[in-house]
MARBA-3410 file (N, C-alpha, C, O; in Angstrom, 1 decimal):
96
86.7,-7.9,106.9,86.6,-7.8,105.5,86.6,-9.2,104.9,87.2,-10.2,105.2 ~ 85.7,-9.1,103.9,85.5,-10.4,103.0,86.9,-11.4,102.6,87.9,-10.7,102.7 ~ 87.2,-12.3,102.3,87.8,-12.4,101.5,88.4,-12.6,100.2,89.5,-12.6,99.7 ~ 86.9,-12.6,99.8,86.6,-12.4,98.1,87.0,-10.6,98.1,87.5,-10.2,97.0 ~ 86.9,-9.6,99.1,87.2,-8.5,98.7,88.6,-7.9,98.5,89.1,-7.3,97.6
89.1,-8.3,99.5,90.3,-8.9,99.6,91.1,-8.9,97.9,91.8,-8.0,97.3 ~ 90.4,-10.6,97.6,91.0,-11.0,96.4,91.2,-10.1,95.6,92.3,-10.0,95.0 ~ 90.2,-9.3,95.3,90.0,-7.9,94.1,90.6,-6.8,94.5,91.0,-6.1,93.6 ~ 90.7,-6.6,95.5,91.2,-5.0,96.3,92.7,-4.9,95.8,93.3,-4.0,95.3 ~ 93.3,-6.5,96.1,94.8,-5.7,96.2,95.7,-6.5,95.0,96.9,-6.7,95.3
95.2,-7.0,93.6,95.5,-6.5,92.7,95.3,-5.7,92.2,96.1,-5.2,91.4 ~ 94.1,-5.0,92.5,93.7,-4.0,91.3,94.4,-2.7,91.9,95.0,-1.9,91.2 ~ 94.4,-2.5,93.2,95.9,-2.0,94.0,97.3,-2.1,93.6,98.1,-1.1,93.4 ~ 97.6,-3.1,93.6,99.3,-3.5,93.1,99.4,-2.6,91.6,100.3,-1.8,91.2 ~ 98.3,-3.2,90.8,98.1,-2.2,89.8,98.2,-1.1,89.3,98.9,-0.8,88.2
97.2,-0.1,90.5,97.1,0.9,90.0,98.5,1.7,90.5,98.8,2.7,89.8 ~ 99.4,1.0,91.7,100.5,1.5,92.1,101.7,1.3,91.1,102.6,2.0,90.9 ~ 101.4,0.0,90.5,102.5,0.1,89.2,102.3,1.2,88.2,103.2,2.0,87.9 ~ 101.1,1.3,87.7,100.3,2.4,87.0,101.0,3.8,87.4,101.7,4.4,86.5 ~ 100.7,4.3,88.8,101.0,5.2,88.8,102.8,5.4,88.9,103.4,6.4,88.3
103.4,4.6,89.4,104.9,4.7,89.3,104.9,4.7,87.7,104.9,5.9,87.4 ~ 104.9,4.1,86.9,105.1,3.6,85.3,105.1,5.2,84.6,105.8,5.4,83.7 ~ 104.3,6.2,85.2,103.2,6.8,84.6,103.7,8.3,85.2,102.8,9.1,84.9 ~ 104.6,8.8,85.8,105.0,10.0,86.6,105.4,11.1,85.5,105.9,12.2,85.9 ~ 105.3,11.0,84.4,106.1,12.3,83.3,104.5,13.1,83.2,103.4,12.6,83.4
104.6,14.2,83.1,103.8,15.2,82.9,103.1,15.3,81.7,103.7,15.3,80.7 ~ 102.0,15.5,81.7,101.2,15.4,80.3,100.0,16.8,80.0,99.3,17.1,80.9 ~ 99.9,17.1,79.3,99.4,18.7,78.9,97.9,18.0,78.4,97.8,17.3,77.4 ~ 96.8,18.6,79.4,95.5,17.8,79.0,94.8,19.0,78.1,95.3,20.1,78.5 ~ 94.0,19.3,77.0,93.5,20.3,76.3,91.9,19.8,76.0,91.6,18.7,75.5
91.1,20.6,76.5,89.8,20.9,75.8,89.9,20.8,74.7,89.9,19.8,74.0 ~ 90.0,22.0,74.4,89.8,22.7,73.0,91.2,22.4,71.8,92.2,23.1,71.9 ~ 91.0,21.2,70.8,92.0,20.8,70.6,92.9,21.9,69.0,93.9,21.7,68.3 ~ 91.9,22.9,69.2,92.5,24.0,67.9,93.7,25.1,69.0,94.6,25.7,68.5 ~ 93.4,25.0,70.0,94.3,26.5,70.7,94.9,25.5,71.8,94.4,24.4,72.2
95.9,25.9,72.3,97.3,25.4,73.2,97.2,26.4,74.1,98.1,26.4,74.9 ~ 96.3,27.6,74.3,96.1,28.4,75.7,96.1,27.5,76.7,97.2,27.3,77.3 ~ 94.8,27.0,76.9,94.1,26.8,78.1,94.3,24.6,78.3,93.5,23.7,78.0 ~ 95.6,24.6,78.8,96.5,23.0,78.9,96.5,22.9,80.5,97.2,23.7,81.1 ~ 95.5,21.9,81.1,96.1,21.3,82.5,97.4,20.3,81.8,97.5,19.6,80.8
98.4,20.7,83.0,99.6,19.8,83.1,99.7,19.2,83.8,99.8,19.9,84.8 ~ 99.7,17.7,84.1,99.3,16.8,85.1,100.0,15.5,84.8,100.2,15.0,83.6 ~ 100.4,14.8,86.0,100.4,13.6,85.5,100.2,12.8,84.9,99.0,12.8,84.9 ~ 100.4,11.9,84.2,99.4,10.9,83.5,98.4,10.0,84.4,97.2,10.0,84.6 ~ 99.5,9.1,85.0,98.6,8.3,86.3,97.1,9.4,87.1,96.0,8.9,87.4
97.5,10.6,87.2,96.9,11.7,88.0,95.3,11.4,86.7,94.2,10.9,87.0 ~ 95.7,12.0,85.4,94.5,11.8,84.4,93.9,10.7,84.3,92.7,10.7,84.4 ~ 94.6,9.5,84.1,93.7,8.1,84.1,92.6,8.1,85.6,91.4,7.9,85.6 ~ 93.4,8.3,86.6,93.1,8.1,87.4,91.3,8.8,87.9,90.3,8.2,88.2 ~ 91.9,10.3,87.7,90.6,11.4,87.6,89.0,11.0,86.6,87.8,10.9,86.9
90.0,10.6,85.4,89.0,10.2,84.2,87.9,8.4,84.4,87.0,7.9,83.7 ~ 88.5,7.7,85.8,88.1,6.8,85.8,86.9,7.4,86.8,85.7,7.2,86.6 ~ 87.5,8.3,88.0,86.6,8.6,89.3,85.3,9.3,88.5,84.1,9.0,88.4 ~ 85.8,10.2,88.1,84.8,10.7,86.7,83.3,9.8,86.4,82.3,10.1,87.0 ~ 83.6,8.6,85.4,82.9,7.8,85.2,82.5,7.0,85.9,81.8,6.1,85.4
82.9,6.9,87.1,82.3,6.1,88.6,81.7,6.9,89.3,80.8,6.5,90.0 ~ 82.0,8.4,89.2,80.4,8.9,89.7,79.2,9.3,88.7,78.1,9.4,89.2 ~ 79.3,9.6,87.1,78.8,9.9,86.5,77.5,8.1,86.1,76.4,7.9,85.8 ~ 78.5,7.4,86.3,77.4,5.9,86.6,76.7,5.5,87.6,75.6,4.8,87.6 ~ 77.4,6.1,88.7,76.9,5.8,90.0,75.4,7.3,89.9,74.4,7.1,90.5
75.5,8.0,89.6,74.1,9.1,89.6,73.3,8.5,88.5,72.1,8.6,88.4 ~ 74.1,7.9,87.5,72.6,7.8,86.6,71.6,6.4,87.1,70.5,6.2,86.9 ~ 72.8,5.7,88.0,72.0,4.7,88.4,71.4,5.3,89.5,70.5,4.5,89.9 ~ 71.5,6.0,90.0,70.6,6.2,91.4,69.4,7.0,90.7,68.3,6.6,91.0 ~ 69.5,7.9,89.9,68.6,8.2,89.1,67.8,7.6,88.4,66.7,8.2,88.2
67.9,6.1,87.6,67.0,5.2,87.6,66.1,4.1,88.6,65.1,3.6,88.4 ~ 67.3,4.2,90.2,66.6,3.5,91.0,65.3,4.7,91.6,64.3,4.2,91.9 ~ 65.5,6.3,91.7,64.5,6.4,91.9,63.0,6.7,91.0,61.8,6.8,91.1 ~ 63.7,6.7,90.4,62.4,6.5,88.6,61.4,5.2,88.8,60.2,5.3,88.7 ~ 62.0,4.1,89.2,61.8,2.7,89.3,60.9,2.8,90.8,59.8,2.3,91.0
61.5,3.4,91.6,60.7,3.2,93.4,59.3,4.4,93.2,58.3,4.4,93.9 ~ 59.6,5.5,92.0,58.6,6.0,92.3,57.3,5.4,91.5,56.1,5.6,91.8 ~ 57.9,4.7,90.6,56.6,3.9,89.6,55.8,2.7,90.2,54.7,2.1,89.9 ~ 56.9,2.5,91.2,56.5,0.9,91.9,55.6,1.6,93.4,54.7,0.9,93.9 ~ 55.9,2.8,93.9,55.1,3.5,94.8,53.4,3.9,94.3,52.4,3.6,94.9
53.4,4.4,93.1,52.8,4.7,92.4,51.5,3.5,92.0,50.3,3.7,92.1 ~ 52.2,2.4,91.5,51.5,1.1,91.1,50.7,0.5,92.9,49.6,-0.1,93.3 ~ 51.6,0.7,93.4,51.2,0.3,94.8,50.1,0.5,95.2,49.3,-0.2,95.7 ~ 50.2,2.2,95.1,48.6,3.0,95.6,47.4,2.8,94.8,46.2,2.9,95.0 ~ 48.2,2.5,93.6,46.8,2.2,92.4,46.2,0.9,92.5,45.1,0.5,91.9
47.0,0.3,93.3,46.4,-1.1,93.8,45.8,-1.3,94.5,44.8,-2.1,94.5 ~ 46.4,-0.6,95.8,45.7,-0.3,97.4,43.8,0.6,96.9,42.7,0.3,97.5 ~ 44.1,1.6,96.0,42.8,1.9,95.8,42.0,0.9,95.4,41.1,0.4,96.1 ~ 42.5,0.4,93.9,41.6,-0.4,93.5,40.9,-1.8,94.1,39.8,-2.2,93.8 ~ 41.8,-2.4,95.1,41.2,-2.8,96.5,40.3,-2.7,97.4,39.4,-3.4,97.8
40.7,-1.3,97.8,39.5,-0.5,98.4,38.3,-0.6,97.9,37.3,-0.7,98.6 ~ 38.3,-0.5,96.5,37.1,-0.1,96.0,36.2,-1.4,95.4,35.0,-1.3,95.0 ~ 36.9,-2.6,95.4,36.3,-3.8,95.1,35.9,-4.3,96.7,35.3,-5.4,97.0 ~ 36.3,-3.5,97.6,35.9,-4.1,98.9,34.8,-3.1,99.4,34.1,-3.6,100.2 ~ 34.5,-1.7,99.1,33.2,-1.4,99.4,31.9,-1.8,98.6,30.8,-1.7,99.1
32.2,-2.3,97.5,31.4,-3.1,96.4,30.6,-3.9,97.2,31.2,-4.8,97.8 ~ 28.8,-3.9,97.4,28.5,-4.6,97.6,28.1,-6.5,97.1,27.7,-6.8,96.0 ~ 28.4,-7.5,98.0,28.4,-8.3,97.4,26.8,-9.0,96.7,25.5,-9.0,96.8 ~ 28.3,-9.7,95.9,26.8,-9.8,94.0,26.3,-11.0,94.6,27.0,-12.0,95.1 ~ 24.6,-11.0,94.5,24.1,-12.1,94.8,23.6,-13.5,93.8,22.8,-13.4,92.9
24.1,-14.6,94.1,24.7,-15.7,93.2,22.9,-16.1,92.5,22.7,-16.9,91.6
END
C-alpha cells in the first residue's frame, strides 16, 4: 500500500471512529415529515454513515454512466472515421 494512501486512510478512520463513538444515542429517521408512523430508529453515526455510502454509489453510477455515454460516442466517431478513410482510399487518384 501506497503511502500517500496511507496518509488519508487513517485519519479519515480515526475520524469516522471518533464519529461513530461521539454519536451512539438513537435517532428516529422520517420520510414523511407530517406523520410519526413510519420512523427508522437508528443510530446517528449508523445514518451519517448510510447517507454518505448512499451518495458514493449514487456518484459512482452516474459517473460510470457518463463514462459509457463518452466510449460510446468516441466508438462511434472512430467508425465514422475508419469509413470515411476507407472511402477516400478507394477514391481514384486525381490527376495533377
Amino acid at each position: 500500500m501506497r503511502i500517500s494512501t496511507l496518509l488519508v486512510v487513517v485519519p479519515v478512520a480515526a475520524v469516522a471512529a471518533a464519529l461513530a463513538v461521539a454519536n451512539r444515542e438513537p435517532v428516529a429517521f422520517q420520510f414523511d415529515p407530517f406523520t410519526s408512523d413510519a420512523a427508522f430508529v437508528m443510530p446517528l453515526f449508523l445514518l451519517v454513515f448510510l447517507s454518505f455510502l448512499l451518495g458514493v454509489i449514487v456518484g459512482g453510477a452516474t459517473m460510470a454512466l457518463r463514462r459509457s455515454r463518452t466510449a460510446r460516442r468516441r466508438r462511434a466517431a472512430a467508425s465514422d472515421i475508419a469509413a470515411a478513410m476507407a472511402m477516400e482510399a478507394a477514391k481514384p487518384p486525381a490527376n495533377p
